[in-house]
N, C-alpha and C positions, 0 to 999 in steps of 0.2 A: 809679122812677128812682133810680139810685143814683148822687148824688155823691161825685167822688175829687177832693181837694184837689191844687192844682200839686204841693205838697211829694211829698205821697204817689205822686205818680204820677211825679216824678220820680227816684224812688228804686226804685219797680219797675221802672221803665225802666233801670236801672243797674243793677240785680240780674239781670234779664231776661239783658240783652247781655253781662255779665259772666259768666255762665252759659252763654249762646251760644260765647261767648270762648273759654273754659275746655274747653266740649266738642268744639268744631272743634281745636283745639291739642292734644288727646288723640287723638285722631280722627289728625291729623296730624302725628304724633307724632315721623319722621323731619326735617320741616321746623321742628317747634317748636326741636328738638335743636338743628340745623345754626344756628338764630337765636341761639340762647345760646351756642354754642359759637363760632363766628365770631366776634367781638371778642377772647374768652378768646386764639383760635389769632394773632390779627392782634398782639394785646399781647406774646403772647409772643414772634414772631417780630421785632417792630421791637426787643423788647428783647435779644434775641440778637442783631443785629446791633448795637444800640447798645455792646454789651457786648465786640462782636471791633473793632467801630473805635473804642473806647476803648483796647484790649489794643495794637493799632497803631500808636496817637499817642501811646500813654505810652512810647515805648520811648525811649531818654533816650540820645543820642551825644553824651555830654561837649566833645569837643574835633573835630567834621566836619573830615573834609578840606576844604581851601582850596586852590579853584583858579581860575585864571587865566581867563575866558571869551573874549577878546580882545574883540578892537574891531567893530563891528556894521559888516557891511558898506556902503560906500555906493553907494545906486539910481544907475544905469547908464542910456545911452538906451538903447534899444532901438527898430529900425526909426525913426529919426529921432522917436519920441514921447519930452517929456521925463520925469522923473521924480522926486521927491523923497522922502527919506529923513526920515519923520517919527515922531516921538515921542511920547506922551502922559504926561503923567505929576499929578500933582493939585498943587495950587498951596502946598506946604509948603515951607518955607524948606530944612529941611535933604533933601529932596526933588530942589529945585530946584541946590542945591549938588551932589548928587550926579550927577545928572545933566549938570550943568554940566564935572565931570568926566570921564564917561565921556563925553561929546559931542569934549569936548578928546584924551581918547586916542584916539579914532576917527576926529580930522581932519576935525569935521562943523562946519556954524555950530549957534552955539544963539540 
């Protein structure tokens, strides 16, 4: 009878499969590729894009034209159903000023 310690047998057992591993991966040698190369191709493509929508938003117009948008139309009935003209906007003061605003030039309640 021959005994093999946990350790020992735990270790051929990892040599073993590691081996198995190694020879199936050779064995399939277009699928090992396509595994390693697949991140490489994914990294480089997210960074090509990162790299043109940087080139995009860095492009720098000193002084945009400014123009006029008018005033938001106000909701109308329609077939006797009513309607209202609403707004959202998040609870900032200077938010709320502006808006208070364009409500005013557009002849709406706020």
């Amino acid at each position: 009878n021959l005994k093999i310690s946990p350790k020992a047998s735990f270790w051929t057992q990892l040599k073993v499969l590691c081996t198995k591993t190694f020879l199936l991966a050779i064995r399939n040698w277009k699928g090992s590729l396509g595994q390693l190369l697949t991140p490489v191709a994914i990294s480089l493509m997210l960074l090509l894009f990162q790299t043109i929508n940087n080139s995009l938003l860095n492009r720098e117009t000193p002084n945009p034209d400014i123009y006029n948008i008018g005033p938001i139309p106000k909701c109308t009935e329609h077939n006797n159903v009513k309607c209202y003209t609403v707004i959202y906007t998040p609870k900032i003061d200077w938010v709320t000023q502006l808006m208070k605003n364009v409500a005013l030039s557009s002849n709406l309640n706020f």
